[in-house]
C-alpha atoms as one frame of an Amber mdcrd trajectory, in Angstrom:
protein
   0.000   0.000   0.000   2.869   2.727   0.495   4.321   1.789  -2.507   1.083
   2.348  -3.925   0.718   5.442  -2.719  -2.420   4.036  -0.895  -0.963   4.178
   3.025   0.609   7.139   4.236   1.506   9.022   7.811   0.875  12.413   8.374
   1.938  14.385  11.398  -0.593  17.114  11.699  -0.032  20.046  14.614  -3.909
  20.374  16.706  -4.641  22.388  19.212  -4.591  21.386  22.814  -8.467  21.670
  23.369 -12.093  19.716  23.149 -13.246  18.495  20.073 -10.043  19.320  18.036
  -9.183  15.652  17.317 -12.488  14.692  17.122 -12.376  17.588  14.034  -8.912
  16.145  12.548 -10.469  12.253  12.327 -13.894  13.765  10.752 -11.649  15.568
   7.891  -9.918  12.751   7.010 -12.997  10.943   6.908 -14.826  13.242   5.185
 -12.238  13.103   2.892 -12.304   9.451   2.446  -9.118   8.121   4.019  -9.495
   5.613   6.331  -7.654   5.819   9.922  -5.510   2.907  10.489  -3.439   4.002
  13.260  -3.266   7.086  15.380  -0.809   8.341  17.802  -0.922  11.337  19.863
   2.154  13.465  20.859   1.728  15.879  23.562   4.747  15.444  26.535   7.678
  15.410  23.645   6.601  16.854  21.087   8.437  20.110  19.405   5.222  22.056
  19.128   3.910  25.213  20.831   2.109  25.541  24.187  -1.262  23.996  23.958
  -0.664  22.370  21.182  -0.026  18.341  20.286   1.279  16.619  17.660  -0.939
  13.894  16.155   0.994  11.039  14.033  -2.086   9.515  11.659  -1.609   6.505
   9.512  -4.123   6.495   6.670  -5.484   4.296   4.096  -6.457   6.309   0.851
  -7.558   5.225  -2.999  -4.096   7.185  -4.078  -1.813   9.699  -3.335  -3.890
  12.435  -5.080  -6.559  11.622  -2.280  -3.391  12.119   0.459  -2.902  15.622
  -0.918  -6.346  16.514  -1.230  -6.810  15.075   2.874  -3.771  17.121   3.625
  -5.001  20.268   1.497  -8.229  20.177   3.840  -6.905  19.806   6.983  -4.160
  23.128   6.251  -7.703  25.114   4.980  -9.232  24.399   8.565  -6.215  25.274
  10.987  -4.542  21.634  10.826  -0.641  22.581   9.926  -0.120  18.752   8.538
   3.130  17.310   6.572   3.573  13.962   5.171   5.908  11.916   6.837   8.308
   9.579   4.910   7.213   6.555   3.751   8.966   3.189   5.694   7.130   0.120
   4.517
């Protein structure tokens, strides 16, 4: 699937507050991708105060459908990067 272009990780930047990851998992979701592993970064993480870093694994058609996931989280307040590939 990460060959494919199907399976990616994103790291996306939420902040520290109610609701906001339930927000980041509808996105993806309304975009299509489906979550298949989630890890959330607070205590370590390189972000600002009241902030967390949120490490998503996600199951798409294509890459297109990666960028157009990432493209939607960015336009509602999600700073999100693609992480590289290691499968």
């Amino acid at each position: 699937l990460v060959r494919q272009g199907r399976l990616a990780r994103l790291r996306v930047t939420v902040p520290d507050q109610p609701g906001a990851l339930a927000r980041l998992t509808a996105i993806i979701a309304q975009g299509g991708g489906n979550i298949v592993d989630l890890y959330h970064l607070r205590a370590f993480a390189h972000v600002p105060a009241k902030s967390a870093e949120v490490d998503v694994a996600v199951e798409t058609r294509d890459a297109g459908q990666v960028d157009a996931i990432v493209r939607a989280l960015e336009a509602d307040g999600f700073p999100a990067r693609r992480m590289e590939a290691t499968g």
